[in-house]
N, C-alpha and C positions, 0 to 999 in steps of 0.2 A: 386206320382206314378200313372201309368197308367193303368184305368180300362183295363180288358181284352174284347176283342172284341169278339160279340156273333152273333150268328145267327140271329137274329130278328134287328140288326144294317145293317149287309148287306142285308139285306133285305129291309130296308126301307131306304135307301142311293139307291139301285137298283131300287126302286120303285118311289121312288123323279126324280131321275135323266133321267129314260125311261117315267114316267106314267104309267109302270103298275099298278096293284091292290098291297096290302100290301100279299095280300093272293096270288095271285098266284107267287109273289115274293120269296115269304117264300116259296113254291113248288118250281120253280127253284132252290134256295140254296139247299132243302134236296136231289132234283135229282142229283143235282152236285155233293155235298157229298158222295152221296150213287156209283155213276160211279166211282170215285174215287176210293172208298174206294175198291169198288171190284176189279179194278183197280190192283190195287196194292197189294191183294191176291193172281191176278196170277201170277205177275213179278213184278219187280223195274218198278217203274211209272218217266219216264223221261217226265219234262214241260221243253222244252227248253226259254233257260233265265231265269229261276225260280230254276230250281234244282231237286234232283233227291230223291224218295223217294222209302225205301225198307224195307224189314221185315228182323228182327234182331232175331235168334233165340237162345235166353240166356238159358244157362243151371242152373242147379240145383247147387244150393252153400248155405253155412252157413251164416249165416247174424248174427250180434249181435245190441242187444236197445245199444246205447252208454251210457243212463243213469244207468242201472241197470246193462251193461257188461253180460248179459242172451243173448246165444246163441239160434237161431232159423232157420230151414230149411226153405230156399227163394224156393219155387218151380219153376219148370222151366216154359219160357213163350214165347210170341213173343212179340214183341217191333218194333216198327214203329221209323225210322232212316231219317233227311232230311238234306242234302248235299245241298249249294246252292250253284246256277252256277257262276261260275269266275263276270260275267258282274253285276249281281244284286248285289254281293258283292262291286263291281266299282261304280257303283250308288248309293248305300246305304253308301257308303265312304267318296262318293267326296259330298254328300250333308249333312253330318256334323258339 
């Protein structure tokens, strides 16, 4: 299985590959993150060829443990939703 990939990897793959610093590296990613992220509070955030990403706003439902069958109120939330675009699907296919 595949570690999951973290902030401090892209960041020092970004930092190997231009010469920046480790540190102002890891600053790039958190500003890019953070654009994003606001991004995407105000509207659906379309990257073309990448995909599109939007806020999911799930309501209030019963949930049950499957172990113990004990029902419990899931409260309502938002939920972040990403849709990838036709072509990254085609690339990510064809290299297989």
């Amino acid at each position: 299985m595949k570690d999951n990939l973290k902030k401090i990897d892209i960041a020092k793959n970004l930092s190997k590959n231009t010469g920046l610093s480790i540190n102002f590296s890891k600053k790039l990613i958190d500003d890019l993150i953070s654009i994003l992220l606001n991004l995407i509070k105000i509207d659906d955030l379309i990257l073309k060829n990448l995909g599109t990403f939007k806020i999911i706003n799930k309501k209030e439902r019963i949930g049950r443990n499957p172990k113990t069958n004990e029902e419990y109120l899931v409260s309502k939330r938002k939920s972040i939703s990403f849709k990838s675009a036709k072509k990254l699907d085609k690339i990510l296919n064809n290299n297989l």
